[in-house]
C-alpha positions, -999 to +999 in steps of 0.1 A: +107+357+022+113+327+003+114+305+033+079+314+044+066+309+009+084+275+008+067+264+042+033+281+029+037+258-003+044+224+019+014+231+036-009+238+011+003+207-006-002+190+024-034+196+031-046+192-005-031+158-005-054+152+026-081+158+017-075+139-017-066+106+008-103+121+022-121+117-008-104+085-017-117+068+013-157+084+008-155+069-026-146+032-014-175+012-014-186+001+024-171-034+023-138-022+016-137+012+038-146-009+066-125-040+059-094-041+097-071-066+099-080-098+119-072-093+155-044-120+166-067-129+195-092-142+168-065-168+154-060-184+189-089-211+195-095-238+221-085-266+192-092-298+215-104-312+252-095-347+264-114-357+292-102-389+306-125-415+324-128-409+360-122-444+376-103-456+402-069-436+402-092-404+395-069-384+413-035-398+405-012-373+388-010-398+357-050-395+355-049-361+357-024-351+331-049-374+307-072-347+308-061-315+288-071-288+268-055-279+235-050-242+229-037-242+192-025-203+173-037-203+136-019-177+130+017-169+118+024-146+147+032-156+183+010-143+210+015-137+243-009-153+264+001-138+296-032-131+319-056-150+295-077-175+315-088-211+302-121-220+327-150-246+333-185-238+335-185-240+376-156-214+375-123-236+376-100-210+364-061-215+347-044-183+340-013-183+318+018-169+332+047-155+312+038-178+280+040-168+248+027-194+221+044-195+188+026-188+155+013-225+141+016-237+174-001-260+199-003-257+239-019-283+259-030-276+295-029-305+317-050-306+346-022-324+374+014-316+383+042-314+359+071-292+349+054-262+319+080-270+287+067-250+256+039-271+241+023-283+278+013-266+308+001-277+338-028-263+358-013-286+392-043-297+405-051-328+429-089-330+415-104-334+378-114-297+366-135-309+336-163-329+342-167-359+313-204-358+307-213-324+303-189-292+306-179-260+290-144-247+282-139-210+277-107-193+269-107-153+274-076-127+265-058-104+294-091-084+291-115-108+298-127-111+267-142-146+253-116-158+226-133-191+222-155-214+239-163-251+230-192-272+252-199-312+249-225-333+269-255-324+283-281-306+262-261-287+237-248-325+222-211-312+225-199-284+197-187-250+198-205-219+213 
């Protein structure tokens, strides 16, 4: 009988302590009750774009690896960028393979041919993705989500959006 009294107790004392954790929480002003952690995916921003000037070697691989994006993590964490997609306002699409970038860390995507080391990546394209006048970059997670997006040119005078 002393068992079941025992494992009546733990529940009771269980349950009390509950709904004290409960109450707690109702008396926390909004601010607080309502406060999560910053998502990892929030530290991870398009940092920089170099778009080089499209003259006569346009194409050439050298040209090509002029013009990057910079994909820099703020945060102390590394995140796996596997699936996210870096793309151009006329749909040019990168998507990240099996790269993970390091908390503090900065990746820049190249637009030609060249062999992916840790801080650059290359899209291996033969034609200039980003267009130097007017474009938009846009960064989204494995979920197609926008992480970050940063315009220049055209109307919008260049900035982030």
């Amino acid at each position: 009988m002393s068992v079941s009294v025992s494992v009546t107790a733990r529940r009771l004392t269980a349950a009390a302590a509950a709904a004290g954790a409960l109450i707690g929480m109702a008396a926390l002003p909004a601010s607080a009750a309502d406060h999560t952690p910053r998502s990892h995916r929030e530290s991870v921003v398009i940092s920089s774009v170099h778009v080089d000037g499209q003259g006569r070697d346009h194409r050439s691989s050298r040209s090509l690896n002029r013009e990057w994006v910079e994909i820099t993590n703020n945060s102390r964490r590394d995140v796996n960028l596997n699936g996210w997609m870096l793309s151009d306002r006329h749909g040019h699409t990168y998507t990240f393979h099996h790269y993970r970038l390091g908390g503090r860390a900065t990746v820049r995507v190249h637009t030609g041919y060249g062999r992916d080391t840790r801080t650059d990546l290359y899209q291996d394209r033969r034609a200039s993705v980003w267009d130097k006048h007017s474009d938009t970059a846009t960064l989204r997670d494995d979920d197609h989500r926008t992480v970050d997006t940063i315009s220049w040119g055209g109307t919008r005078h260049g900035g982030r959006h």
